[in-house]
C-alpha positions in Angstrom: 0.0 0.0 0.0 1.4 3.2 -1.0 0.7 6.8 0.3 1.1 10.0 -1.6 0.7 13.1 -0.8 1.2 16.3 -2.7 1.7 20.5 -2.2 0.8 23.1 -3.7 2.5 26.6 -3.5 0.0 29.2 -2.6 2.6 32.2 -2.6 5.7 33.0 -0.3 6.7 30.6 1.6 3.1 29.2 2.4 1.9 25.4 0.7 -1.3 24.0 1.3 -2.1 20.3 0.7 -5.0 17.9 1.3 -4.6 15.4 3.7 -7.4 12.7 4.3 -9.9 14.9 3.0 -8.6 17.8 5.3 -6.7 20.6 4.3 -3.6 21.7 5.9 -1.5 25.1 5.4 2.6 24.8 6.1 4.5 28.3 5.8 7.5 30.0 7.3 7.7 32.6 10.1 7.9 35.9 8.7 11.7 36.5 9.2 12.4 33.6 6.4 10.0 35.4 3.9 6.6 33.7 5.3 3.3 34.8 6.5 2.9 32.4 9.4 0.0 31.0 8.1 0.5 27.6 9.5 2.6 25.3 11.1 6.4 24.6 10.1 6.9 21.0 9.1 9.5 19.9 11.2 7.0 20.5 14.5 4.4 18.5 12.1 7.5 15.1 12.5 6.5 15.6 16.5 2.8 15.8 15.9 2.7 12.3 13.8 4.6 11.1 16.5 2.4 12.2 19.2 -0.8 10.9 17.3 0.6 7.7 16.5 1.6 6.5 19.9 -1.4 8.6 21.7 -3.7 6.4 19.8 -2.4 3.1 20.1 -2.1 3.5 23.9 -5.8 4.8 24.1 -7.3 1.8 21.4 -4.8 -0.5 23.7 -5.8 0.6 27.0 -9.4 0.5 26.2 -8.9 -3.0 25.1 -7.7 -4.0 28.6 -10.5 -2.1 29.7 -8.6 0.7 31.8 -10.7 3.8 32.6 -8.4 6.4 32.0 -10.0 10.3 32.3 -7.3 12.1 30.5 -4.5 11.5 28.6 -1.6 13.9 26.7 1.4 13.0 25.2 4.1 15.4 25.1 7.3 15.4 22.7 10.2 17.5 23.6 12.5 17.1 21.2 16.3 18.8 20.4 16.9 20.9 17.3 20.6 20.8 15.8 22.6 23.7 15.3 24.1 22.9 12.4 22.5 22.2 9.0 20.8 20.7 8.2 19.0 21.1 11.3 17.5 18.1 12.7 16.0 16.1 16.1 18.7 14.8 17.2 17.3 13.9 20.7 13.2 13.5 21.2 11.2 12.3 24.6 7.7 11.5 24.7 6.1 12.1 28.2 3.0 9.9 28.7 0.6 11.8 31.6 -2.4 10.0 32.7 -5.3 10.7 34.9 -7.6 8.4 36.3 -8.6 6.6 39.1 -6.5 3.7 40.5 -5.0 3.5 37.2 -3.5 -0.2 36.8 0.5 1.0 36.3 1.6 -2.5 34.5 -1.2 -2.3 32.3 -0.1 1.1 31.1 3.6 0.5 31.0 2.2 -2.2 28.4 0.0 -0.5 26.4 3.1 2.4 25.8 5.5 -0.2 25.6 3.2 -2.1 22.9 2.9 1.1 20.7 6.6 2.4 20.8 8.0 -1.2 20.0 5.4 -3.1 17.9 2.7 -0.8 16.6 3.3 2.9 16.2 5.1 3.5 12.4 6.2 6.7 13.1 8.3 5.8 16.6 9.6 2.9 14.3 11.2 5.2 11.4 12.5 8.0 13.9 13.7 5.0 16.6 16.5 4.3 14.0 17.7 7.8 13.2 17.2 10.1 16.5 18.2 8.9 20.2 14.5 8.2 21.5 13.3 8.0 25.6 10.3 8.1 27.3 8.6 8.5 30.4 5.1 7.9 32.1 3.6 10.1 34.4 0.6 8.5 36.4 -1.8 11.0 38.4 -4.6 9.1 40.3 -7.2 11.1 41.1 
């Protein structure tokens, strides 16, 4: 199965494209020559990333049938100096809310999705130094 996906120049530094039907504006800031009329599309690499895992932890969790109330996933990731510039460093922080939230069960469901089912973790594991952490708040 193949994905494409195309852009299309819109003026400065601004492209929109279509993406599963919805559209989606990148540009520059406005000290490169852009408008800021969207996001950049290096912060879009954390984003996927973000989705990916948050999704298979929540379709993974509710298959063990844990009751979380909340969930975020948060990348931080470092930006090279030198160019091109690049993650060279990203953690994704896993906070949960809930009450008496089952810790094994979630160590499993995050460990599931960053080693066997999240694409995204899988390409970036083999070029960018990768960690994570889980932060559990019973309420």
């Amino acid at each position: 199965m193949r994905t494409k996906i195309a852009i299309d120049w819109t003026e400065d530094m601004s492209f929109r494209s279509e993406v599963n039907g919805h559209e989606i504006i990148i540009d520059a800031d406005e000290k490169v020559g852009g408008k800021d009329r969207g996001p950049r599309p290096k912060p879009l690499m954390l984003l996927a990333l973000a989705g990916c895992t948050g999704m298979d932890v929540i379709s993974i969790l509710k298959k063990m049938r844990v009751d979380v109330k909340d969930f975020r996933v948060t990348t931080d990731a470092n930006n090279t100096e030198e160019q091109p510039k690049h993650y060279d460093e990203i953690i994704v922080r896993y906070e949960f809310w809930g009450d008496n939230l089952p810790k094994d069960k979630i160590e499993k469901a995050v460990n599931l999705s960053e080693e066997r089912y999240c694409g995204v973790s899988h390409v970036y594991k083999q070029y960018i130094k990768m960690s994570s952490e889980i932060i559990i708040h019973q309420k």
